[in-house]
Steps between C-alpha positions, in 0.01 A plus 500: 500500500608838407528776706266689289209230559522522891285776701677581859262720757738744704314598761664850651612573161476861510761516811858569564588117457212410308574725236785424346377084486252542331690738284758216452203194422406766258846555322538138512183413322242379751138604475486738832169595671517715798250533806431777586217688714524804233550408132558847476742559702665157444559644112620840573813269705551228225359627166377278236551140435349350797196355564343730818263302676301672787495371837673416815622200685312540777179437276490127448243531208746761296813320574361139411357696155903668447642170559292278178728421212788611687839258508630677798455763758765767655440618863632802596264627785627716814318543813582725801560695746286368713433103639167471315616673153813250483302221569200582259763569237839322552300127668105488369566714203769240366288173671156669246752508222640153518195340620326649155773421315460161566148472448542702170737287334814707476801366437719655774533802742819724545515677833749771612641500828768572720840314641417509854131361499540149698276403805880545686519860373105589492538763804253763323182549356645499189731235507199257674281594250719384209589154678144461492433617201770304360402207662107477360657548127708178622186321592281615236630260215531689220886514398699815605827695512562705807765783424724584850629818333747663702432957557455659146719789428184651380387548897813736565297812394238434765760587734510842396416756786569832394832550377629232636471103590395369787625136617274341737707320746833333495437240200801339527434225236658451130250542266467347128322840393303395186358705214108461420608441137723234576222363739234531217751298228485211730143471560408523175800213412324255748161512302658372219747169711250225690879491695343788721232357593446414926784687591613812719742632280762769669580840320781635533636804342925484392630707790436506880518859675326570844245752547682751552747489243240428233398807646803681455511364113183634429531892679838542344295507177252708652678774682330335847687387828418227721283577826507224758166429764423214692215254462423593843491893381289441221242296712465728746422784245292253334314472829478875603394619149269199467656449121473142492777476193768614696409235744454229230840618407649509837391118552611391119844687579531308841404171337818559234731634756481130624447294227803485172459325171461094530474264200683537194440601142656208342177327348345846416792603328523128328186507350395860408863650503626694753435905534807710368390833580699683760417749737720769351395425175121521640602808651618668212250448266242697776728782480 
């Protein structure tokens, strides 16, 4: 079968890691619909050449409808800040998805992640929700590739405060910092191998830098210095402001202050080629 005769879903195709895959499935031939609550505004991100299907994963009558025909399904949901958002997102949101795949037919589910999501390491909302969530795509049968992507050098402009960037807490940890374009390459690769199929597949970007000297690579290009708070800084402010993103962000900081990179990219890198895009490289081309 040709790429141009199988139809993947991506379902948070219009976001900052969503994007660019189904961009990519495009490029590389597939026949890409997109869910989306607003068709609208859905087109105004991607343009033409999709298929724009209206509705919304939480709707199990206009997700089974999205999913007919299809040979595979992308998930690329986010939940958060709070408990209940991470859950509804991160755990039932993927456990709808899979569970409906199944049913449907489809011929396999992709599923971004993180490195640090393990029952050991699931010491957040977050990080429980995606064990779980995980977990019921596991259980639900229908074949899948779970992507442990390591941070995407497309995150470093978050950290942006003013004119300057701030570095929540000590993150002490070498990091494989991987570009989104790298990351979308690959997914797309392991819709056309059946090698990729039931397996938690690392990424890895080329280079490892911590935090803060990713940091450092990315204001040199800018003009902006690093700041430096604490978790325990942020949460408080978090708390006394009642923003609850800072203190999402305090307790996702805290959670990688402790936690480094496990696995390895080896089988990733085997099968869909490994990412080649450095962080100065990245960095350049934003400049």
């Amino acid at each position: 079968m040709t790429n141009s005769s199988k139809t993947i879903l991506v379902i948070g195709g219009t976001g900052m890691l969503g994007k660019p895959v189904a961009q990519e499935l495009k490029a590389d031939g597939f026949d890409v619909h997109i869910l989306a609550r607003s068709i609208e505004k859905a087109k105004s991100i991607l343009g033409d050449g999709y298929e724009y299907i209206k509705g919304d994963y939480e709707d199990a009558g206009s997700l089974k409808a999205a999913m007919q025909g299809c040979d595979g399904a992308h998930i690329n949901v986010k939940g958060g800040p709070t408990e209940a958002d991470f859950d509804r997102a991160d755990h039932l949101g993927v456990k709808r998805i899979a569970e409906t795949a199944k049913v449907v037919g489809v011929g396999r589910v992709t599923l971004i992640s993180a490195y640090a999501v393990s029952v050991e390491k699931a010491d957040t909302p977050e990080s429980r929700s995606k064990v779980k969530g995980e977990a019921a795509l596991k259980s639900s049968g229908v074949p899948y590739t779970i992507f442990r992507a390591s941070w995407f050098m497309e995150t470093l402009p978050l950290f942006i405060q003013g004119k300057s960037l701030s570095q929540i807490g000590k993150q002490i940890h070498p990091l494989h910092w991987v570009a989104v374009e790298d990351y979308a390459r690959m997914v797309s690769k392991s819709y056309q191998t059946d090698e990729t199929l039931n397996k938690e597949l690392y990424i890895f970007g080329p280079e490892a830098y911590t935090m803060g000297e990713a940091l450092e690579i990315y204001g040199k290009g800018k003009g902006l210095k690093v700041s430096k708070m604490s978790t325990s800084m942020l949460g408080l402010l978090g708390t006394l402001t009642f923003n609850t993103e800072w203190k999402s962000m305090a307790t996702l900081m805290t959670h990688y202050e402790k936690w480094g990179e496990d696995g390895t990219p080896e089988e990733a890198n085997r099968l869909l080629g490994a990412p080649k895009i450095s962080l100065k490289e990245w960095c350049e081309s934003k400049r």
